[in-house]
C-alpha positions in Angstrom: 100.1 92.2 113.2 101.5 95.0 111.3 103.8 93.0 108.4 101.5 91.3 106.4 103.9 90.4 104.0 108.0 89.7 103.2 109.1 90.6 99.5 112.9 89.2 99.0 115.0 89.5 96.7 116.7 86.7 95.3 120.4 86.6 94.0 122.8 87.7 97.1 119.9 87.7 99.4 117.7 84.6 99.3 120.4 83.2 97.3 124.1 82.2 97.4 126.0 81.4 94.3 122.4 80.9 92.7 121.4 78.6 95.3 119.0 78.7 98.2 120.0 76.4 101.5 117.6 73.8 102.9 117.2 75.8 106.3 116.1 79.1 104.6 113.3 77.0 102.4 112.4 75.4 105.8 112.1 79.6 107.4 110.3 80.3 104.3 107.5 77.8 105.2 107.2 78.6 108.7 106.3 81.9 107.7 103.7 80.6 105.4 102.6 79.2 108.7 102.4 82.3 110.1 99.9 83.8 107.8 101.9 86.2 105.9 102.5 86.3 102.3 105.6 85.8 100.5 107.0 87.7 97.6 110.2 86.8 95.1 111.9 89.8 93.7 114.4 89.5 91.1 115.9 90.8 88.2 115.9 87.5 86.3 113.8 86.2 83.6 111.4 84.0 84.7 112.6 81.2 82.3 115.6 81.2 83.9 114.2 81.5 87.5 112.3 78.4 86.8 115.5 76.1 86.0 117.4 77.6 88.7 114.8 77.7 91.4 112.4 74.8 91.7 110.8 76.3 95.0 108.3 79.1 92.9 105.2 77.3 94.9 106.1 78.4 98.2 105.6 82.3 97.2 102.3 84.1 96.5 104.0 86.3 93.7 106.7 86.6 91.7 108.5 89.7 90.0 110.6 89.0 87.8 112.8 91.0 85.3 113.3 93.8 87.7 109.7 94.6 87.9 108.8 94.1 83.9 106.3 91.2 84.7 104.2 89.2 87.6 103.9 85.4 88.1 101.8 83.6 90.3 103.0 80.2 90.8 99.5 78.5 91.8 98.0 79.4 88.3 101.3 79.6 86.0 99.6 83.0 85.6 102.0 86.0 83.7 100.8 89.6 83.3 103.4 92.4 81.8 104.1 94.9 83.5 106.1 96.7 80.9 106.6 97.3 77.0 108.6 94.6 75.0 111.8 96.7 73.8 112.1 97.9 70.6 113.6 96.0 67.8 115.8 98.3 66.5 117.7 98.7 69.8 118.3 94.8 70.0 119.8 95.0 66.2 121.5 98.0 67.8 123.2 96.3 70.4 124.1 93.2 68.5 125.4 95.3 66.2 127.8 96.8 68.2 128.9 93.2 69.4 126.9 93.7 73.3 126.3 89.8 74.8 122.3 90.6 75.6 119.2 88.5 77.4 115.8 89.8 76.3 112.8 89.3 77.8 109.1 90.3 77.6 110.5 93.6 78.6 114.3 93.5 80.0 117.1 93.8 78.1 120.0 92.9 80.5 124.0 92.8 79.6 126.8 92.7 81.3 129.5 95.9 82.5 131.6 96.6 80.7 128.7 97.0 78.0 126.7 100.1 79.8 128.5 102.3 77.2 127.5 100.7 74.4 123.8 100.8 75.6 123.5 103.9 77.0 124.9 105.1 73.4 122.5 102.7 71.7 119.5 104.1 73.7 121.0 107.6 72.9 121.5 107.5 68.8 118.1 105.9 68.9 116.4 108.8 71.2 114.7 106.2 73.6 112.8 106.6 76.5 114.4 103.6 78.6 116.2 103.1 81.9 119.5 101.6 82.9 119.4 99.7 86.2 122.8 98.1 87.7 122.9 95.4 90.0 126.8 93.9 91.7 127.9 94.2 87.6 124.9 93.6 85.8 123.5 96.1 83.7 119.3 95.6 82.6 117.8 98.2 80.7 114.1 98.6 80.9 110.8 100.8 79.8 110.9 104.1 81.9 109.4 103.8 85.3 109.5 100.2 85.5 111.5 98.8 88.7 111.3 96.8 91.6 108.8 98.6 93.4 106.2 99.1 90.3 106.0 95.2 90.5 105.9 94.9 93.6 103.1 97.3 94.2 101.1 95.7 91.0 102.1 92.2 93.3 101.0 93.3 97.0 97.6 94.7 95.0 96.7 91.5 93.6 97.3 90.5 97.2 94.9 93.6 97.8 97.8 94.3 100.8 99.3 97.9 101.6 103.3 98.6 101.2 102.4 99.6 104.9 102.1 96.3 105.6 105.1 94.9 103.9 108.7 94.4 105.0 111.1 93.9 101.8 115.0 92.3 102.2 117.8 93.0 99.4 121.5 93.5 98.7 122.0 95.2 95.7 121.6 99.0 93.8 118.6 97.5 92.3 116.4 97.0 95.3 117.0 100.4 96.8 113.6 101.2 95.2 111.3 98.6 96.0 112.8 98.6 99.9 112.0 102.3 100.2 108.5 101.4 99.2 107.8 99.2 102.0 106.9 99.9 105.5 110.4 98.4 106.9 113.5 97.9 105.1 115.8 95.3 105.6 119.6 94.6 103.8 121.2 91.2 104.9 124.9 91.2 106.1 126.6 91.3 102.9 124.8 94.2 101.1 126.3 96.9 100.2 127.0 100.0 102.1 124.7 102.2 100.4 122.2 99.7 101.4 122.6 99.3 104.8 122.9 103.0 105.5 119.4 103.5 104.4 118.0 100.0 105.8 115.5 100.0 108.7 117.2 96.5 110.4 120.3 95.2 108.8 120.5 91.0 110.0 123.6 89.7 111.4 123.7 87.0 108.8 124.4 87.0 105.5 122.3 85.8 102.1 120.0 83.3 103.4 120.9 83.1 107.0 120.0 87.1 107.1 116.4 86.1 105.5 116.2 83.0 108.3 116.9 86.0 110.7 114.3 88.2 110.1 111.7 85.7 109.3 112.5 84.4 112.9 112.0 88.1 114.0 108.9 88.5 112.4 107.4 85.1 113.7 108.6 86.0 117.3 107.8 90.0 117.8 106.7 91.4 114.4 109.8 93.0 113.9 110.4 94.9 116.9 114.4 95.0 116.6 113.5 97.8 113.6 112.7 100.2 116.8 113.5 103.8 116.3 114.4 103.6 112.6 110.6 103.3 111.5 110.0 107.2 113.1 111.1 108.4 109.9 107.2 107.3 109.0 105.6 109.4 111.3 103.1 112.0 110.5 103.8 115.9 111.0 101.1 117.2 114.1 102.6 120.7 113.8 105.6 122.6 115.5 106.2 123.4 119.0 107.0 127.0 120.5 110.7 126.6 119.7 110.0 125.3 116.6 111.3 121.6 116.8 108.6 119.6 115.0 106.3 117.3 117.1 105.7 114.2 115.0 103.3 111.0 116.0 103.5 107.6 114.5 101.0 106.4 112.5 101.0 102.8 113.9 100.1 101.8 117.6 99.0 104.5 118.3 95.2 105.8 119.8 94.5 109.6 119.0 92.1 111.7 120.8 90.8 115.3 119.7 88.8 116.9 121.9 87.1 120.7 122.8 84.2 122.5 123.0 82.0 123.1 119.9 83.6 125.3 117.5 87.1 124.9 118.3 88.5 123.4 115.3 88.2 119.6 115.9 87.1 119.0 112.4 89.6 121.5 110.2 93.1 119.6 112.7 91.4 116.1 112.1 90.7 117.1 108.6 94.8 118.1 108.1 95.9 114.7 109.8 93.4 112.6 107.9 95.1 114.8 104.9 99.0 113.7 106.1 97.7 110.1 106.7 96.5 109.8 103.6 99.2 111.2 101.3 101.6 109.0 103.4 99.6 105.9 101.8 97.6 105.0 105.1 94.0 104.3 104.8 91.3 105.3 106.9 87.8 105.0 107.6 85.7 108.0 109.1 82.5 107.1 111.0 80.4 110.3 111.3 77.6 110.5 112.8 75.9 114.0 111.2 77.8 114.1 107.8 80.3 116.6 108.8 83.1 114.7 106.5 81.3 113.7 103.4 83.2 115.9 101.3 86.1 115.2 102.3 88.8 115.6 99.4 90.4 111.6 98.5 87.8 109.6 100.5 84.1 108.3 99.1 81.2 108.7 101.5 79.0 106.5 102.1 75.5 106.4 102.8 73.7 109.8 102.9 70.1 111.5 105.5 68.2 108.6 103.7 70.6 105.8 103.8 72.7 104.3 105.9 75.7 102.1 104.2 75.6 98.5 104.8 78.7 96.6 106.3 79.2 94.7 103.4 79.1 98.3 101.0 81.6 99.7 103.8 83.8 96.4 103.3 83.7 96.0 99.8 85.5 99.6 99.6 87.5 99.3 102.1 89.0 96.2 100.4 91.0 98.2 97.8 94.2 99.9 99.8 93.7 103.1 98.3 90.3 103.9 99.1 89.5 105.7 102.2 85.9 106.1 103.6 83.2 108.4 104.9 80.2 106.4 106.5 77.5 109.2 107.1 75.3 108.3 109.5 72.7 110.7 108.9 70.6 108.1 107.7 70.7 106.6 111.1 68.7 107.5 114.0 70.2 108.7 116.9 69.3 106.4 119.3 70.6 103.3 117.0 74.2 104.7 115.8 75.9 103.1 118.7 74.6 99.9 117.9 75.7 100.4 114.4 79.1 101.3 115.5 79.1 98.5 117.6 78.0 95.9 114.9 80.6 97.3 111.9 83.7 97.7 114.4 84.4 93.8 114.7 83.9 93.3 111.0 86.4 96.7 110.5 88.8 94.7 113.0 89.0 91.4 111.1 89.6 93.2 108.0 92.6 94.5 109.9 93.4 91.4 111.1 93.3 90.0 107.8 95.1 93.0 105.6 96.2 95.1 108.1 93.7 98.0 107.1 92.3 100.3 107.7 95.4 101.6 109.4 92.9 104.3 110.8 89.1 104.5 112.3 88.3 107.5 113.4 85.3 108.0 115.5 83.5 111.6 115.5 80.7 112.4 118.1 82.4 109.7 119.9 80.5 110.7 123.3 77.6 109.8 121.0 78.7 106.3 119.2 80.9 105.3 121.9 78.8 106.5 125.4 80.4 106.0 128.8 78.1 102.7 129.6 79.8 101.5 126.2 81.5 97.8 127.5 83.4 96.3 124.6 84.1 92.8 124.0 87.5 91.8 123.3 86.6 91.5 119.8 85.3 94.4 119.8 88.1 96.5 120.7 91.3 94.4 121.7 93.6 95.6 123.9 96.7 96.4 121.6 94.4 97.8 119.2 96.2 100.7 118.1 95.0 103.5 114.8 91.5 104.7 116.6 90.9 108.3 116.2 88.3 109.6 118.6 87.2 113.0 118.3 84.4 114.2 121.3 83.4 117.9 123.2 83.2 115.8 126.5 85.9 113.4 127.0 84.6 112.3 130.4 81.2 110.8 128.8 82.9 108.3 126.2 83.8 104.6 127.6 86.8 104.5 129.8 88.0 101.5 127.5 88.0 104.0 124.9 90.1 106.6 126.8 92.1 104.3 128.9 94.1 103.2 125.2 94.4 107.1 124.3 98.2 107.7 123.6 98.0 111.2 122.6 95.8 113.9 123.7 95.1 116.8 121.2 93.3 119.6 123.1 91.9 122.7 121.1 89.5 125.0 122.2 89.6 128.1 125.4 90.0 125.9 128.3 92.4 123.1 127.2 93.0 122.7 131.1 89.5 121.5 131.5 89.4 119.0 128.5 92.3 117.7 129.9 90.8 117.4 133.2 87.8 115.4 131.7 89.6 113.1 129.6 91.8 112.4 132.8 88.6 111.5 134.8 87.4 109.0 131.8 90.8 107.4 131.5 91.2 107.2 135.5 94.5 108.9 135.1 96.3 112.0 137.1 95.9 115.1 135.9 99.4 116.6 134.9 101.2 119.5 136.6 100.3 123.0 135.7 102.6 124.7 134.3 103.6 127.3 131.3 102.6 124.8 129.0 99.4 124.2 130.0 98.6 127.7 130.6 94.8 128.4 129.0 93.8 130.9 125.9 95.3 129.0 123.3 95.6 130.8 119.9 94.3 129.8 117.0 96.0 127.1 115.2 97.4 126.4 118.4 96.4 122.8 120.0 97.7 121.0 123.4 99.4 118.1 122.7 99.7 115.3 125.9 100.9 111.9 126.0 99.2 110.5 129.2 101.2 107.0 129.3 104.7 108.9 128.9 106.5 111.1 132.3 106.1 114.5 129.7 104.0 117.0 130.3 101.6 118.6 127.7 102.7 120.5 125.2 101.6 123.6 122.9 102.1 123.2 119.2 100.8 124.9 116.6 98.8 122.4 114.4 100.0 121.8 110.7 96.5 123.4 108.3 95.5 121.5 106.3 96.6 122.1 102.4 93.2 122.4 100.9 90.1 123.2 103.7 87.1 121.0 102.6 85.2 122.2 99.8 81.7 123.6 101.7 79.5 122.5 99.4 77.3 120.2 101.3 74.4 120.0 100.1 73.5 118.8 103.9 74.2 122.4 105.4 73.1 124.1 102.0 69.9 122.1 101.5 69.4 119.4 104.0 68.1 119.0 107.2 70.7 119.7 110.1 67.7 118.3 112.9 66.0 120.7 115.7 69.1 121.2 117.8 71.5 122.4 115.2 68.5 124.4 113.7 69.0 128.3 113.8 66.0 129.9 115.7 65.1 133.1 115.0 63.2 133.9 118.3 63.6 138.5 118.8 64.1 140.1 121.6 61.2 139.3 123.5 61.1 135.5 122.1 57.6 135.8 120.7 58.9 134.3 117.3 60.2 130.4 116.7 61.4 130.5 113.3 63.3 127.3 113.1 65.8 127.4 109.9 67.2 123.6 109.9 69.8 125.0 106.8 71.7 127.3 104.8 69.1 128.1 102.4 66.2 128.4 105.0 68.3 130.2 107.0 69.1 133.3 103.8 65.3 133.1 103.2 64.3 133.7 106.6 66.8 136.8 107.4 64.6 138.4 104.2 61.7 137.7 105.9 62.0 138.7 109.4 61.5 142.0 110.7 64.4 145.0 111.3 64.2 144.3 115.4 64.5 140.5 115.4 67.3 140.3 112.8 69.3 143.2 114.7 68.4 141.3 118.0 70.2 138.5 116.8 73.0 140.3 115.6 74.1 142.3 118.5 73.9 138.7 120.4 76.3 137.6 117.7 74.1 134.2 117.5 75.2 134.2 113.6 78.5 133.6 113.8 78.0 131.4 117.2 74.9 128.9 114.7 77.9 128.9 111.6 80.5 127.9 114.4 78.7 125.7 116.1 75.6 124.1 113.9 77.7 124.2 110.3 80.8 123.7 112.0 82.2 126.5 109.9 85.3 128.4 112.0 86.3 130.6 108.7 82.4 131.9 107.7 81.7 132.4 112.0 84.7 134.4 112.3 83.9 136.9 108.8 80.2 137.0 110.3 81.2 138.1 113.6 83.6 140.9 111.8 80.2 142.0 110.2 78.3 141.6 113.9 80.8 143.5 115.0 80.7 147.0 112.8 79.4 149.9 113.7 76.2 151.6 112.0 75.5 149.2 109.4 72.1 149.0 108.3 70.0 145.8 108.4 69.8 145.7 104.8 73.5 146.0 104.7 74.4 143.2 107.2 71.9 141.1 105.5 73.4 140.9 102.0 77.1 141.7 104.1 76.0 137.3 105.5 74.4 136.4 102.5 77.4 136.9 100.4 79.7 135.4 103.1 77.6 132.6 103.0 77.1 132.1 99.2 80.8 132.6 98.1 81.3 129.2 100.4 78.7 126.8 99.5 76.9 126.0 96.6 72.8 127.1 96.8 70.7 125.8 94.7 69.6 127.8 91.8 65.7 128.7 91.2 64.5 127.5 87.8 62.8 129.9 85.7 58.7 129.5 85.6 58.0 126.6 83.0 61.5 124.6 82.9 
């Protein structure tokens, strides 16, 4: 279920002439039924909401004074949202003869009065706002509106604006509509409103809200359709330079290519889109390759793995995103783990609709081809997963059977296509220009199997900030015996394992002249950075220093060292007796 929850206005939405029909109280319960929540929105006081409206019980929260301060009619429960307005404007106002209503925060008149305030709030040098709604005029502390209370109601709710579809009429609830997932004005808004509105209802006040809520019982909102693309999240640009967008809802991602060619620094820049578009996510990875990941808080660490209920707990809070390193895990028990927390990550989605997004690295790994989920597991219109694998065809077909969009990065997109079209049991598409091999840097193949398109190349979107490499898992940790650099010579009498970043800088002191330029002329440097520390921008400056001509030992040695150092943080040796 994507909407979660319906905020409504109440005067010229809910509410005709002040008074809300029998049939659209009745619409109002059924979706109580349905398991949504329900949210009032309204520029009146609450005092007189109350004597107006005797139907406060049937709504989870209520904002009231255009955003100024939250009810919750269970508890009789009121928290301010805003400053109470200054006394001297009220004596201001009354002395120039303006009929006001003050509340805990509002201040509302009447037009023809706006002059009068605004030259009240203007003598006075005030920092308030003037809000206008179909004649009224409601001044109020700066940055309080509709959408402030609603946000401070759907948190209480601990839902996401994602999640929400809101309903008005009126100037003042163009600001909490645009912060919800799907917009809606009723028949008699005004035109302003309806130009901007996802789905505008055939009826009008409360027949309108009796509309939607039918549409939101009956198919979630489908009739909204093409309106909600204005969500989706920027993948890059095409070789004509028309964007090529995805939608962040319904859908199943998959990144996939060899070692080395990029999957992390494109997931990294859609996990960084995804995130400052409000959607939360959850990263399961498997060898700590995401833990410092700017906005999200990683979890567990090589001696611990997170709990379900530490993973939950965080995950409960819409704003939070999470890393769960699984370094802490053995390797032969993370699929288990995976398949343990994804049912409890699924009924927190079916509860809250988060986390919009799991994404699942080493998925070949977590996720292995003998992998048969339970409906509970993984249901069927499960959309929001984010696999990322070298070897499509060795993750569960279930897995690649619900892929929507194929992102292929690496030398020989061709063949990952190939694989992930033998896991899915799919037709490989034509050949053609676009899926001609060698693709640049930056560049990715984009392919959406379950459409009559063929693939296409677009050149990815960076990310704004690359992660800051300061892990102390590459600088200090233990990466394990296969990601471990071996320093073996020429004749591979030597088996110098350096399992990281600092072992590795104290070892290339250590070994001789003929094993370090052994190594070097094999280019195995940059190869361990691109493929062990999953580093593209340190691999390609070491391979520029592999690749000059008549540098000393000495000189390529520091040349690495201070590639390396300028990117991570080393620890620094403690002088003798601290």
């Amino acid at each position: 279920m994507r909407y979660l929850a319906l905020a409504t206005d109440y005067d010229g939405t809910l509410a005709h002439d002040g008074r809300v029909k029998d049939s659209t109280l009745a619409a109002l319960e059924r979706l109580r039924k349905s398991g949504r929540g329900l949210l009032l929105v309204t520029g009146r006081e609450l005092g007189d909401l109350k004597k107006t409206f005797s139907r406060l019980d049937l709504f989870d929260h209520v904002v009231v004074e255009n955003g100024a301060l939250l009810y919750k009619p269970d508890t009789k429960e009121e928290k301010v949202l805003g400053a109470a307005p200054p006394p001297a404007f009220l004596e201001a106002l009354r002395g120039r003869g303006v009929p006001i209503s003050v509340g805990r925060s509002i201040v509302a008149t009447w037009e023809p009065h706006q002059a009068a305030v605004l030259d009240a709030i203007r003598e006075l040098g005030l920092e308030l706002h003037v809000v206008f709604n179909k004649g009224a005029v409601m001044v109020l502390p700066p940055q309080v509106n509709k959408a402030t209370g609603l946000a401070a109601a759907l948190a209480e709710l601990k839902l996401s604006p994602h999640n929400a579809v809101g309903v008005g009429d009126a100037e003042n609830d163009h600001a909490f509509l645009a912060a919800c997932e799907c917009a809606v004005a009723v028949a008699n808004a005004l035109p302003a409103l309806k130009d901007r509105a996802d789905f505008v209802t055939r009826g009008d006040h409360g027949g309108g809200v009796e509309e939607l809520i039918d549409h939101l019982i009956t198919d979630d909102l489908a009739a909204a359709g093409e309106r909600l693309r204005r969500h989706d999240i920027l993948l890059g640009r095409r070789e004509d330079g028309a964007e090529e967008r995805f939608s962040p809802y319904g859908v199943n991602v998959l990144v996939a290519g060899s070692s080395g060619s990029g999957k992390s620094t494109l997931t990294t820049g859609l996990l960084e889109r995804l995130a400052g578009a409000g959607y939360q996510y959850v990263v399961i990875d498997p060898e700590g390759d995401y833990s410092t990941l700017e906005g999200a808080i990683a979890l567990g660490d090589p001696g611990r793995a997170p709990s379900a209920r530490e993973v939950l707990g965080l995950l409960e809070t819409p704003g939070e995103n999470a890393v769960i390193n699984l370094l802490g895990v053995m390797l032969e028990a993370r699929p288990a783990y995976f398949t343990a927390l994804l049912p409890r990550l699924q009924e927190l989605r079916s509860r809250t609709g988060r986390p919009h997004w799991v994404v699942v690295d080493e998925a070949h790994h977590l996720i292995p081809a003998d992998w048969r989920p339970t409906a509970e597991t993984m249901p069927k219109e499960a959309g929001g997963m984010l696999y990322i694998t070298v070897h499509p065809d060795s993750v569960a077909a279930a897995a690649m059977e619900s892929v929507h969009l194929l992102l292929a990065v690496g030398k020989e997109p061709e063949k990952t296509v190939e694989g992930f079209c033998k896991a899915a049991g799919r037709t490989p598409p034509g050949r053609g220009g676009a899926t001609r091999p060698l693709l640049a840097t930056g560049e990715i193949l984009a392919w959406r199997p379950q459409s009559d398109a063929g693939p296409v190349r677009v050149r990815s979107e960076p990310p704004r900030t690359e992660r800051v490499r300061h892990s102390r898992k590459y600088a200090e940790g233990s990466l394990g015996p296969e990601r471990s650099f071996a320093f073996r010579g020429a004749e591979g009498k030597l088996n110098l394992k350096a399992q990281n970043l600092v072992v590795f800088l104290q070892m290339a002191d250590g070994v001789d002249d003929d094993t370090w330029n052994h190594h070097l002329k094999q280019r195995d440097y940059s190869r361990w950075f691109r493929e062990g520390i999953k580093d593209d921008d340190l691999a390609a400056e070491v391979e520029r220093i592999e690749g000059r001509e008549g540098a000393t030992p000495k000189e390529s040695r520091a040349a690495i060292r201070e590639a390396v150092e300028k990117r991570y943080t080393l620890p620094v040796d403690k002088p003798s007796g601290m």
